[in-house]
TITORZA-26990 format. One record per residue (C-alpha): x, y, z. Coordinates in pm, 1 decimal. Example, Ala and Ser with C-alpha at 12.3 -4.5 7.8 and 13.67 -1.06 7.14 Angstrom:
REM residues 2
DRENFI      east     north        up
DRENFI    1230.0    -450.0     780.0
DRENFI    1367.0    -106.0     714.0
END
This chain:
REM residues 83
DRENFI      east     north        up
DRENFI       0.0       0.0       0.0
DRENFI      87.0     350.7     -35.3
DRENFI     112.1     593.1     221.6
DRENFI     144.3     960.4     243.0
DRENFI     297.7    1149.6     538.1
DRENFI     304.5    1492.7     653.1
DRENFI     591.7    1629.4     847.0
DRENFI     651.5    1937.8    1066.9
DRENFI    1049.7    1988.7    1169.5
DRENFI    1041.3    2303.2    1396.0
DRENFI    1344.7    2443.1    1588.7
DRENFI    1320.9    2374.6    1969.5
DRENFI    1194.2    2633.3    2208.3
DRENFI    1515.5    2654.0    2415.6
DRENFI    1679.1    2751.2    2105.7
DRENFI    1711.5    3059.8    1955.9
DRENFI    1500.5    3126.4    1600.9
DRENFI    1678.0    3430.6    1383.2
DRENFI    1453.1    3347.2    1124.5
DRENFI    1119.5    3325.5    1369.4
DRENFI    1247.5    3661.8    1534.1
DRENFI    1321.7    3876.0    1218.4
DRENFI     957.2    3774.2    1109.6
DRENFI     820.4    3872.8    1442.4
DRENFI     990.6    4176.6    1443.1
DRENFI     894.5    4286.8    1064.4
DRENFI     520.2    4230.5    1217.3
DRENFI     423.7    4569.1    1336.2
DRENFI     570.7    4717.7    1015.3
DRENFI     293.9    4572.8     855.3
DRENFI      28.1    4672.7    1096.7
DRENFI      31.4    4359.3    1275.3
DRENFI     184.4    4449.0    1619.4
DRENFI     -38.5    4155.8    1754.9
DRENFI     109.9    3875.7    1612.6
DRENFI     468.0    3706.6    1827.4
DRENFI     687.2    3469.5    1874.7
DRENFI     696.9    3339.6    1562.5
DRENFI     863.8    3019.2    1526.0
DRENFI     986.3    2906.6    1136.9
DRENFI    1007.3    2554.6    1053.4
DRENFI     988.5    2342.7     756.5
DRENFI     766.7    2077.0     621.3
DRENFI     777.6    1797.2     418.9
DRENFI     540.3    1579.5     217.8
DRENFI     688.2    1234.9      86.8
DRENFI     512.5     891.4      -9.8
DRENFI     612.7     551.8     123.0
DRENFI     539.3     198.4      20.9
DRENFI     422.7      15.3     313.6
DRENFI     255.3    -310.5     396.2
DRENFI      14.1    -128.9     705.9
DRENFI      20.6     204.6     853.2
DRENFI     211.9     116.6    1143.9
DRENFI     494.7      10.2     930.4
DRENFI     428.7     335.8     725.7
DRENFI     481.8     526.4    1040.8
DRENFI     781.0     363.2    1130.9
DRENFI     983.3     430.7     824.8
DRENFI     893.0     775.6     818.7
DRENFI     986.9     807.9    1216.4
DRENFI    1313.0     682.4    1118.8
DRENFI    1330.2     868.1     825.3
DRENFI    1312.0    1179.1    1058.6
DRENFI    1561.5    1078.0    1291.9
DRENFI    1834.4     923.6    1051.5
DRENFI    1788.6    1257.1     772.4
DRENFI    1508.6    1478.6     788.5
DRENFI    1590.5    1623.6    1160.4
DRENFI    1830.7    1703.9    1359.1
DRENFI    1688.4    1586.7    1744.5
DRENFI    1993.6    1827.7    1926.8
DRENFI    1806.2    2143.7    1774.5
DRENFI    1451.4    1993.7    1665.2
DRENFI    1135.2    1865.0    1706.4
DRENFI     915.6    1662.9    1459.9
DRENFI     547.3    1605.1    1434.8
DRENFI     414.9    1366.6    1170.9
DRENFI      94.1    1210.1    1043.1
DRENFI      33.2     944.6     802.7
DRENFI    -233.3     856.8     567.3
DRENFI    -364.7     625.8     309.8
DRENFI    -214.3     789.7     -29.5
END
């Protein structure tokens, strides 16, 4: 069967986010003071070949660990469905 999954890689709270910051600061130049602590990430969509969704969600957990993040700086978040 063929899965698809949907990941979220976002920097880890203790850290620092240059990125997240510059866009939080550039947010009352636009008129929208409101919005903080904005946090940028990345996210990826990739398809798997899988006999079950549990096996599907194992390949793409260790897909995350071995390439897709790095666990010292951050965090992932994934879901898997039925492709």
């Amino acid at each position: 069967m063929k899965f698809k999954a949907e990941i979220d890689v976002m920097p880890l709270d203790a850290l620092l986010d240059p990125q997240g910051k510059a866009v939080t600061n550039s947010m009352s130049n636009i008129g929208l003071s409101e919005i903080e602590g904005v946090r940028i990430g990345k996210h990826i969509r990739l398809f798997v070949e899988a006999e079950n969704q549990a096996n599907a969600e194992q390949k793409v957990d260790e897909a995350c660990k071995k390439l897709l993040a790095n666990q010292i700086m951050e965090s992932y978040s994934f879901v898997v469905v039925s492709a």
